[in-house]
C-alpha positions as CSV (number, residue, x, y, z in Angstrom):
1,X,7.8,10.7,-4.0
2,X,6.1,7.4,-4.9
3,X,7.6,7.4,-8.3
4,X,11.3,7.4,-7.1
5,X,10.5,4.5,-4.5
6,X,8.8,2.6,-7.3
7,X,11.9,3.4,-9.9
8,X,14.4,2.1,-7.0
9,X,12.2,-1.1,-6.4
10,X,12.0,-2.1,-10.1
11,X,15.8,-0.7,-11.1
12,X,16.8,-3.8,-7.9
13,X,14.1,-6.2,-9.3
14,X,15.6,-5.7,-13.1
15,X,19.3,-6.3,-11.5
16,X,17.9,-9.1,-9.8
17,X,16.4,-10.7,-12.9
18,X,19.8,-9.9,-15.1
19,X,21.7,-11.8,-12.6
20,X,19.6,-15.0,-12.4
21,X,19.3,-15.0,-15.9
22,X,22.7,-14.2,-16.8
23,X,23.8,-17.0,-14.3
24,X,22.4,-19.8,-15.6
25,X,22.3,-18.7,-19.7
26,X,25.6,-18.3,-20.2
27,X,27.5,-17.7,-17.2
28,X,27.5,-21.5,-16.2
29,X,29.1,-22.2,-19.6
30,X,32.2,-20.6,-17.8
31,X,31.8,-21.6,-14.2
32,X,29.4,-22.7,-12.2
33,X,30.6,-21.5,-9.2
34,X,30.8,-18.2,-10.5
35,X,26.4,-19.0,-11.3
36,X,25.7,-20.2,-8.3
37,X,27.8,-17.1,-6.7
38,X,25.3,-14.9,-8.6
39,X,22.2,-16.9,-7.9
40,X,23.3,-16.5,-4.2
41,X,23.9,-12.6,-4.7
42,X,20.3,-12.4,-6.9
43,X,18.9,-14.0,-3.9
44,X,19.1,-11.2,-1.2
45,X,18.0,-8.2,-3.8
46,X,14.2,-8.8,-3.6
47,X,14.4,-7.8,0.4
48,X,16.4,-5.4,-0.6
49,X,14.3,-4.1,-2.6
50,X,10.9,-4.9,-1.0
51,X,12.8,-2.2,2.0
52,X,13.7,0.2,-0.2
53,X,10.7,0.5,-2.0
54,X,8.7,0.8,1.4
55,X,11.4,3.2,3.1
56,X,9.5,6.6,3.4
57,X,11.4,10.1,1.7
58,X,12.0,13.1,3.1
59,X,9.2,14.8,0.4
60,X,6.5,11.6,1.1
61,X,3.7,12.4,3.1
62,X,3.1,9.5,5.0
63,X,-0.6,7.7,5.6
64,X,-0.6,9.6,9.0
65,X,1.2,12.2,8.7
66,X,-1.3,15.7,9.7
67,X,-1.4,18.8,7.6
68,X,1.2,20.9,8.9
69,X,0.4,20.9,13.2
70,X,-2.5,19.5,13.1
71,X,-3.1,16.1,15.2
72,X,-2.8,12.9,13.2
73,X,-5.8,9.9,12.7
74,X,-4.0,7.7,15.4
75,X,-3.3,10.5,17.9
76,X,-7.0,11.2,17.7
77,X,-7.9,7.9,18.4
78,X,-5.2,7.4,21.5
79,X,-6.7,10.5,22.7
80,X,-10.5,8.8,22.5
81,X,-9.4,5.9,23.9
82,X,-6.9,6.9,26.5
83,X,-9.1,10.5,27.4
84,X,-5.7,11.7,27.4
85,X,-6.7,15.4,27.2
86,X,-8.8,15.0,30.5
87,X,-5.6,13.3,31.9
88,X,-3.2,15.9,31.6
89,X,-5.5,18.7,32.3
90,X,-6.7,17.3,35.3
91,X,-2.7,16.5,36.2
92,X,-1.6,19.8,35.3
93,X,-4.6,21.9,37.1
94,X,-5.3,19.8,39.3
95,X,-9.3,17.9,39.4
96,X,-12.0,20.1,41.9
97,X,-15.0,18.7,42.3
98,X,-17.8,20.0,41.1
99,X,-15.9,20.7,37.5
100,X,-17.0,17.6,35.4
101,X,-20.3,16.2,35.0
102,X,-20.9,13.4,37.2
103,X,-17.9,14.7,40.1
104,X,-18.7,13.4,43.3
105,X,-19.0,16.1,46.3
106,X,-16.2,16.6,48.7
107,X,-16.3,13.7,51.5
108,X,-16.4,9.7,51.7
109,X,-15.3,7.6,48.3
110,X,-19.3,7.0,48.5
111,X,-20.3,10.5,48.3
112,X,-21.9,11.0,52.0
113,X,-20.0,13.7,54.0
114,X,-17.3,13.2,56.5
115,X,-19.2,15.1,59.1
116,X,-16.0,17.5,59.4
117,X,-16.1,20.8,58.3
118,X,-13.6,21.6,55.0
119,X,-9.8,22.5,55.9
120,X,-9.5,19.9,58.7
């Protein structure tokens, strides 16, 4: 859910803050290597977090993710752009001319026949 991912990235911001505020309020009155330890530990939590609050659930439906089987936005757009479909169909039953629109006849790359009758 959005909510949890938003609770985790604000529970390690509030952490973040308590620990660089804590540091240098009272903390440095005691030591101030023991601050500057904390600063240094507050200082890798907003990453942290900014990954955690990004990282998808097992519940979240993504931005791409299709209804149950159906083909996502950018699979529908790799298959306009690639023509993937015609691809594999013409890969997997082979291309005969004559089946598109457009197909050049049997013969020469330019379209002229070979002179030779088919099957030699």
């Amino acid at each position: 859910m959005y909510a949890r991912r938003r609770r985790r990235y604000f529970l390690l911001m509030g952490v973040c803050l308590v620990l660089f505020v804590s540091a240098w309020t009272f903390v440095r009155d005691i030591s101030i290597p023991a601050a500057v330890a904390l600063t240094l530990v507050a200082m890798f939590i907003p990453p942290a977090a900014a990954i955690v609050g990004n990282t998808k659930d097992k519940t979240d439906r993504w931005w791409d993710d299709p209804p149950d089987g159906a083909p996502s936005e950018s699979e529908k757009w790799l298959d306009e752009l690639d023509h993937r479909k015609d691809h594999e169909r013409r890969v997997r039953y082979g291309a005969h001319h004559g089946d598109e629109p457009g197909a050049r006849p049997a013969g020469r790359p330019d379209g002229r026949p070979t002179g030779r009758p088919e099957g030699q």
